[in-house]
Structure formats: C-alpha cells, structure tokens
N, C-alpha and C positions, 0 to 999 in steps of 0.2 A: 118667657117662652120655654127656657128650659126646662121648669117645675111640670108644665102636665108631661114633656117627654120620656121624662127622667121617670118616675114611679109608673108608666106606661114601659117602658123600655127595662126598667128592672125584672120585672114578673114575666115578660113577656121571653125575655134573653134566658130566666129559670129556666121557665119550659122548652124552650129552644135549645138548651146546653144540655139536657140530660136526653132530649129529644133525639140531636143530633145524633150523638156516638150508642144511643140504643137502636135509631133508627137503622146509623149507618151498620150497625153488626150483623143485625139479620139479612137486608138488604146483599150485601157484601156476602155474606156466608150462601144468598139465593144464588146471587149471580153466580158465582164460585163453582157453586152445586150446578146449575146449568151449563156452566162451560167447561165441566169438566166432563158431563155425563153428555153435552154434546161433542164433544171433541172426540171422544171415543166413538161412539155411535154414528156422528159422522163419517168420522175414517172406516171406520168397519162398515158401512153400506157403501160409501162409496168404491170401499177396497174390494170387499166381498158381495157386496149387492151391487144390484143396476143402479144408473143413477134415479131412474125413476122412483124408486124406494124412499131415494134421501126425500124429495118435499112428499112423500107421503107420512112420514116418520114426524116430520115437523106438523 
C-alpha cells in the first residue's frame, strides 16, 4: 500500500514545495500591498472624507 503512495506523494510534494513559497511570496507581497495602500486610504477618508466615501473607495 505504501508503493502507489509513495511515487504519487513524491511528485506530487515536488510541485507542492516550490509551489508553496512561490505561491506564498506574491500572495503575501498582494496582501502586504492591500493593507498597506488600505490602511492609508482608509485613515485618510475616514479622517478627511465622510464616512460615506470609505465603502465607496472599496
């Protein structure tokens, strides 16, 4: 039972290991980019604009 897991779980784990920390880097780098260009833009509509602004902006 081991044997079909094993050569199924080898290739499979490949593409998954370089997957993962490629995946996670842009991913990570989106969110990053999102909450940092929301955090501002929040604060500043809700400092300087009405609140009605902020879910227009989103």
């Amino acid at each position: 039972m081991e044997s079909p897991p094993d050569p199924a779980s080898d290739p499979g784990n490949s593409a998954t290991e370089p997957a993962t920390p490629v995946r996670d880097t842009p991913v990570n780098l989106e969110t990053l980019r999102k909450a940092e260009h929301q955090a501002p833009v929040r604060r500043q509509s809700c400092s300087s604009t009405n609140r009605g602004k902020t879910p227009v902006i989103w």
